[in-house]
C-alpha positions in Angstrom: 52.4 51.0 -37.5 52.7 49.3 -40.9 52.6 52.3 -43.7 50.0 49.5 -45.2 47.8 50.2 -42.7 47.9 53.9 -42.3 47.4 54.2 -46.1 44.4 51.9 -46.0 42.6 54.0 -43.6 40.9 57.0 -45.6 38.2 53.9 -47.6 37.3 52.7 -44.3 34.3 55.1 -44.4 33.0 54.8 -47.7 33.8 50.4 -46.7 31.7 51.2 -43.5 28.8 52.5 -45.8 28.7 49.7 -48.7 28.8 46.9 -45.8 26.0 48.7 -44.2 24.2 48.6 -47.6 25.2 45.0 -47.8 23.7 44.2 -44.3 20.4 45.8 -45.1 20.1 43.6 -47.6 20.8 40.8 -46.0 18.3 41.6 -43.4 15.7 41.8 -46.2 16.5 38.5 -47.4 16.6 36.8 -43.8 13.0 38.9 -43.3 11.5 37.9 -46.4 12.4 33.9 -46.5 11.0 33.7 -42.5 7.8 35.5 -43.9 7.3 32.9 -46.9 8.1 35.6 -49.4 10.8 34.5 -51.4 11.6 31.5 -52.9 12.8 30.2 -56.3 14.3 33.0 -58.6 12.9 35.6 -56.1 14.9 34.5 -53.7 18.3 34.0 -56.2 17.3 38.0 -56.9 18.1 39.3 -53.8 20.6 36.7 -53.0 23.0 38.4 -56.0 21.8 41.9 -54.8 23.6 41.5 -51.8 26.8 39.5 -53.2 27.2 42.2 -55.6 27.1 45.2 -53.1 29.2 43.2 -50.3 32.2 42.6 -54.0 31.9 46.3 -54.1 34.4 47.0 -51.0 37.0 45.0 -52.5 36.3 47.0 -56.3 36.6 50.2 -54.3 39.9 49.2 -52.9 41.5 48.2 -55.8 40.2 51.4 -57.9 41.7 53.7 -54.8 45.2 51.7 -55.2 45.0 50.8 -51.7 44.4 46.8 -52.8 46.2 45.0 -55.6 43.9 43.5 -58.4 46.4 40.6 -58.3 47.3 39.7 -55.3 45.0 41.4 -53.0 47.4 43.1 -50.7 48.5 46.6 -50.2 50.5 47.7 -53.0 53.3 48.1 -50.5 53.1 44.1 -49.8 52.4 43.3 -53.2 54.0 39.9 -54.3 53.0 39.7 -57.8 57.0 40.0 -59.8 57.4 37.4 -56.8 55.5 34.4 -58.0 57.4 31.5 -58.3 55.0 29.0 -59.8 53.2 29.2 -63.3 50.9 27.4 -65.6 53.8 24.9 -66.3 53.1 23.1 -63.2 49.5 21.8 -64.8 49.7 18.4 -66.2 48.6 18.5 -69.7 45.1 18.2 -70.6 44.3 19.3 -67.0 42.2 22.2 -65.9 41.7 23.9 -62.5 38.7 25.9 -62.1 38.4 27.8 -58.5 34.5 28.6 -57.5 35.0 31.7 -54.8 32.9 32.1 -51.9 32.2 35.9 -52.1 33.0 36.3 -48.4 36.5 35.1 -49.6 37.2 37.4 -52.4 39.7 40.3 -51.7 40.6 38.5 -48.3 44.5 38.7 -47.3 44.8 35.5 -46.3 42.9 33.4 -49.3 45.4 31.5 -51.1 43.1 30.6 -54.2 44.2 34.2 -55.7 47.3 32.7 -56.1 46.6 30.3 -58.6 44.6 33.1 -60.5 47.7 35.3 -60.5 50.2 32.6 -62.0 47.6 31.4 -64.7 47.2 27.6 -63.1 43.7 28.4 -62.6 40.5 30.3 -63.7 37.9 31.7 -60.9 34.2 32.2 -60.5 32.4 34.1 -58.0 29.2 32.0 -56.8 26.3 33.9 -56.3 27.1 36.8 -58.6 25.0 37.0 -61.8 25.4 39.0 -65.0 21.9 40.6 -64.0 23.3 42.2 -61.1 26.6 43.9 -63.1 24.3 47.3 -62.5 25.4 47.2 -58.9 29.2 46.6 -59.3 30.7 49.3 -61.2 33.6 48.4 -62.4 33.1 44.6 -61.9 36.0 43.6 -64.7 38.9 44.4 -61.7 37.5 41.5 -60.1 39.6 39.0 -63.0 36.6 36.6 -61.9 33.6 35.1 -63.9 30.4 35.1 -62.4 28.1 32.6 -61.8 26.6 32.0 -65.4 30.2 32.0 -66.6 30.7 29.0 -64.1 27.5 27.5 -66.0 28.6 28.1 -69.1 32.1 26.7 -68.5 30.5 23.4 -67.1 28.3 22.7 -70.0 31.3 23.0 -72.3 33.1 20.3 -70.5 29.9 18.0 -69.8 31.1 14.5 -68.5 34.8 16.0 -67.9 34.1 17.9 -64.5 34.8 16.7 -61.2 34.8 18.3 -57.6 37.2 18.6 -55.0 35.4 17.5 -52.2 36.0 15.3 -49.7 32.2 13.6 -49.4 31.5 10.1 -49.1 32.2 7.9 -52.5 34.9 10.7 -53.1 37.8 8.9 -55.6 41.5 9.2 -54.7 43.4 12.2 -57.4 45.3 9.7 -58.7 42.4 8.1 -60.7 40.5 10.8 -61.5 41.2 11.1 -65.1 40.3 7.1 -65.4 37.6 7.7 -63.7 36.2 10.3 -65.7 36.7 8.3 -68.7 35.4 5.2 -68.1 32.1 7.0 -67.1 31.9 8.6 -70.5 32.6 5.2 -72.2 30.1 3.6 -69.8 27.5 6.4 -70.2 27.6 5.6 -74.4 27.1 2.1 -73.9 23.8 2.6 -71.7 22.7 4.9 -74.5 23.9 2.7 -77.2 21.9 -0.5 -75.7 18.8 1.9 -75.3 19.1 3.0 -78.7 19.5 -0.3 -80.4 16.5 -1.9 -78.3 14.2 1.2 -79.8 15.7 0.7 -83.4 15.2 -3.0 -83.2 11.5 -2.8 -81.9 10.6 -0.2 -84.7 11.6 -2.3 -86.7 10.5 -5.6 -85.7 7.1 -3.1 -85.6 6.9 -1.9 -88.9 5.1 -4.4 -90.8 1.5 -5.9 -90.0 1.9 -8.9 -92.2 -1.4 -7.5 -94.6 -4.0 -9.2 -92.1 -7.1 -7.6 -90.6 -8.7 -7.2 -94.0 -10.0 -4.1 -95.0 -12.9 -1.8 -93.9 -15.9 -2.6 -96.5 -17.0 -4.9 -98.7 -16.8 -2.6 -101.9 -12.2 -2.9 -101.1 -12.5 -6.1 -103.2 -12.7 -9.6 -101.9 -12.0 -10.9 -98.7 -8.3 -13.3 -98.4 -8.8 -16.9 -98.1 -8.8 -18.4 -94.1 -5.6 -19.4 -94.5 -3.8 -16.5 -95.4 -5.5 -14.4 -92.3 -4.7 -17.1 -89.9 -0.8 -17.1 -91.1 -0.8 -13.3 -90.8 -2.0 -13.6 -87.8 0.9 -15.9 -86.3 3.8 -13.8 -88.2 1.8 -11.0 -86.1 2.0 -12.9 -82.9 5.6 -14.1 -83.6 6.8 -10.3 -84.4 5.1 -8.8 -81.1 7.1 -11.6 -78.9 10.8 -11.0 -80.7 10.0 -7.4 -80.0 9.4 -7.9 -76.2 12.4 -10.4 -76.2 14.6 -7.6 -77.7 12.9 -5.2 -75.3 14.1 -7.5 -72.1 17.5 -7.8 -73.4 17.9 -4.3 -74.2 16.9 -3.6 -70.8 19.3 -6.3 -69.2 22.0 -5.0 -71.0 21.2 -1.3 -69.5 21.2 -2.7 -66.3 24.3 -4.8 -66.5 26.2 -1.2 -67.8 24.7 0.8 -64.7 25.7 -2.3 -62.4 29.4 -2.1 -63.8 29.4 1.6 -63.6 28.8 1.1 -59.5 31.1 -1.6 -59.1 33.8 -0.1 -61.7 33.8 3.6 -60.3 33.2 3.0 -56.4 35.9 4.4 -54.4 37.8 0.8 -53.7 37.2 -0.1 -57.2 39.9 -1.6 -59.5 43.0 0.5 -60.0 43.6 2.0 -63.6 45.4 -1.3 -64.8 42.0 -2.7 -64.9 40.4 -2.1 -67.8 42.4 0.0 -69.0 41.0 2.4 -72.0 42.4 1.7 -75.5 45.3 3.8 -76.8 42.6 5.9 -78.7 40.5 6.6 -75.3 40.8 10.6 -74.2 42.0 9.5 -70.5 44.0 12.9 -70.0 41.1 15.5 -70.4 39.5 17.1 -67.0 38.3 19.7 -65.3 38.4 20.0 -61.5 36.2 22.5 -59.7 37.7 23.4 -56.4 35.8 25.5 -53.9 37.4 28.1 -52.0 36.4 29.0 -48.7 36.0 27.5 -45.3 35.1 24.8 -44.6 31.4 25.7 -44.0 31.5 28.1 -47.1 32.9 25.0 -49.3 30.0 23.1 -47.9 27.3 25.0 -49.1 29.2 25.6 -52.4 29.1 21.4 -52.4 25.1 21.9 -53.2 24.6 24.1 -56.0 22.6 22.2 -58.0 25.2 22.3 -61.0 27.3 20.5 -59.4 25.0 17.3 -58.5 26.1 15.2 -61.4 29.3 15.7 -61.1 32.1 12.9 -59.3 34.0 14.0 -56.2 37.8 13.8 -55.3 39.6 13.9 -52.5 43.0 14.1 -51.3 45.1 13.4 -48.2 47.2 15.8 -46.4 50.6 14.6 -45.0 51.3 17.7 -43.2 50.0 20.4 -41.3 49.7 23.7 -43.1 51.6 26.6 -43.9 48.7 29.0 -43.3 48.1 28.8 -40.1 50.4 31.8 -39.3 47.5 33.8 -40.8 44.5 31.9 -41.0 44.8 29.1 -37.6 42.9 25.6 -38.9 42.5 24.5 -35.0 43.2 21.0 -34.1 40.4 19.2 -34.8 40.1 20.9 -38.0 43.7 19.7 -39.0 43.4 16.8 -37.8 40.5 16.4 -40.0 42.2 16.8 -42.8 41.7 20.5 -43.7 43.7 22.6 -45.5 44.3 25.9 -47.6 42.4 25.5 -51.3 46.5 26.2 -52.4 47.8 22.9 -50.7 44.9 21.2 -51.3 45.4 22.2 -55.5 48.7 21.0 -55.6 48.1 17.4 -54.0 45.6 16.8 -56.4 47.5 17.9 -59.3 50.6 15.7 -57.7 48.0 12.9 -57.3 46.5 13.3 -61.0 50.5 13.3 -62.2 53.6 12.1 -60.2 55.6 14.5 -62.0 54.2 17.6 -60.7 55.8 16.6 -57.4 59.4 18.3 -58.5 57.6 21.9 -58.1 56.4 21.1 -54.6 59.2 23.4 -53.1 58.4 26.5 -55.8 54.8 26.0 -54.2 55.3 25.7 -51.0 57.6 28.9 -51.0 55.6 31.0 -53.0 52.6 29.9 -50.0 55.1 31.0 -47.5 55.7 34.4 -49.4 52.3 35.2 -49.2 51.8 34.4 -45.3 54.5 36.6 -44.6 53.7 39.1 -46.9 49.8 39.3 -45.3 51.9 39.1 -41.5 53.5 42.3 -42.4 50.3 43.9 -43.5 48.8 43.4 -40.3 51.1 45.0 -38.8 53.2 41.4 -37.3 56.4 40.1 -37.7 57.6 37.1 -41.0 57.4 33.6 -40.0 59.1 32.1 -42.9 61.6 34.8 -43.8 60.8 34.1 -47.4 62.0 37.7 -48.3 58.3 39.7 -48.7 59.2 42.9 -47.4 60.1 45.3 -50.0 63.9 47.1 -49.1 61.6 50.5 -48.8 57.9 50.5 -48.5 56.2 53.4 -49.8 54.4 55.5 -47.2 51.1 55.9 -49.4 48.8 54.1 -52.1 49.7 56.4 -54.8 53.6 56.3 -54.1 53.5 52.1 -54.2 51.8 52.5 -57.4 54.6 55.2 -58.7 57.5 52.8 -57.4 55.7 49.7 -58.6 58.6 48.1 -60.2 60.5 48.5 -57.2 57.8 47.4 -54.9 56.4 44.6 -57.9 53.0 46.2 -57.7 52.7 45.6 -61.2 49.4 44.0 -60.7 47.6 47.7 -59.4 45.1 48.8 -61.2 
């Protein structure tokens, strides 16, 4: 047996007893939704009671030193001196932010904690809120934000965020960063047109043309006929050029919202057509990538801060290297599926041609982590990428003793 394993045994029990914890409430939030109870923020409530309590397992295995903050493996596995890829790999102007499902954090087999450990992206936990920091002491070993962080980082970067998805109207990584900028520039000219039209009719509104006369006879003496009756048509002249700038205000909104659909639709023109100026900020964006399964990603797909926001997609040419640890299926693969790591660096080769020359540092540093979570269980490399340490220490505490022999540099 793997010393991994044996060492991991004594937190079972006190594992055993927050999952049961976790499953109560669960069972309370299942109970009280079929019973009409909760609903709204009620609901949300108990919803982050039980992410927090099911994130304390993994907080409790990192404080014992049987988990690495890092990397998430024992520290007799740990990979974290073994990294071969870094923020360097990032076009410029680029930002990757990862949205966990909490079911996938602390997992041996998620691939997204790799991108947190060599700085190419920042993470989020979905479902966790600052409220519910009470019941996860010691939350900061996470290295995650929670989900008002996520908010927070959205609203900074309003009209730069898109979503790795693949949904229907989904645009291809390689015009992403157009994309996202020619909805900016077509989003100010909607609200430039709507803006002149109300400037123009105030305008046009502001002056009555000194007819009516006034209230009483004691205001002085009423105008002649003839000055009332051209008042009157200045009047009725000013009240039709306001409705005719009204109309064309409103035609030019809708001419902007029709080019929007027919610029940004998924077989819309490539980035040679209309081009933006010299001056446009093309190369600024933020991708949201959600990491879990495929289910899990799909439910992450409908948070509601997310609904304004364009998809992208990418293709996979090959099948992945995870499925040593973590088997896709068939159907899945052919489908399209693959680990949020693979996925990641096809968009960022997508976004930015160049990024392709660190394909094989990502692939092996993938590799290295499927064998390194084979040996954990207990089962032999497939890629012989070199994981297992010349000596593995035989408990928690001597990995963490030996860590710069065993790179568990990354053990709280």
């Amino acid at each position: 047996m793997e010393p991994s394993a044996a060492a991991a045994r004594p937190a079972r029990k006190g594992a055993t007893k927050r999952s049961d914890e976790a499953r109560a409430v669960l069972s309370r939030l299942q109970a009280g939704i079929a019973n009409g109870e909760y609903g709204g923020d009620s609901q949300r409530n108990i919803q982050g009671e039980y992410v927090a309590l099911r994130l304390r397992t993994h907080v409790a295995a990192v404080r014992g030193g049987t988990r690495c903050r890092v990397c998430w493996l024992h520290p007799s596995n740990c990979m974290c001196t073994r990294l071969r890829i870094s923020r360097a790999v990032v076009p410029r102007g680029v930002e990757v932010a990862l949205l966990f499902h909490h079911n996938e954090v602390g997992s041996v087999s998620n691939t997204g904690k790799l991108l947190l450990a060599s700085g190419v992206a920042v993470g989020f936990v979905a479902g966790l809120r600052r409220a519910d920091a009470r019941l996860l002491p010691g939350k900061e070993l996470l290295n995650l934000g929670d989900e008002d962080d996520f908010r927070d980082y959205l609203a900074a970067r309003a009209g730069r965020v898109a979503v790795l998805y693949p949904s229907e109207g989904a645009v291809d990584a390689a015009r992403l960063r157009w994309h996202l900028a020619a909805r900016r520039a077509l989003d100010a000219s909607g609200r430039a047109c709507a803006e002149a039209g109300a400037r123009a009719a105030r305008g046009l509104g502001g002056h009555s043309g000194g007819g009516g006369g006034g209230g009483g006879g004691e205001s002085g003496p009423a105008p002649p006929a003839g000055a009332v009756a051209r008042a009157g048509a200045v009047q009725n002249a000013q009240n039709v050029l306001r409705a005719d700038v009204q109309r064309l205000a409103a035609r030019l909104q809708g001419l902007v919202t029709r080019s929007a659909r027919l610029l940004l639709a998924p077989g819309g023109p490539p980035c040679a057509v209309l081009e933006p100026g010299p001056n446009a900020d093309t190369a600024a964006a933020a991708v949201v990538v959600l990491d879990g399964t495929y289910r899990q990603a799909r439910y992450l797909n409908r948070m509601g801060e997310l609904a304004g926001c364009p998809r992208v997609c990418v293709t996979p040419t090959a099948a992945s290297d995870l499925a040593p640890v973590r088997n896709q299926g068939a159907v899945r693969a052919e489908a399209g599926r693959t680990s949020t790591m693979e996925a990641v660096g096809l968009l960022l080769e997508g976004i930015d041609g160049s990024c392709a020359a660190h394909a094989g540092a990502w692939r092996s540093t993938l590799r290295l982590m499927v064998d390194s979570a084979r040996l954990q269980r207990g089962r032999s490399s497939v890629y012989a990428e070199g994981t297992a340490p010349a000596t593995a220490p035989a408990t928690a505490q001597a990995a963490v003793e030996a860590g710069a022999e065993t790179g568990a540099g990354g053990v709280a």
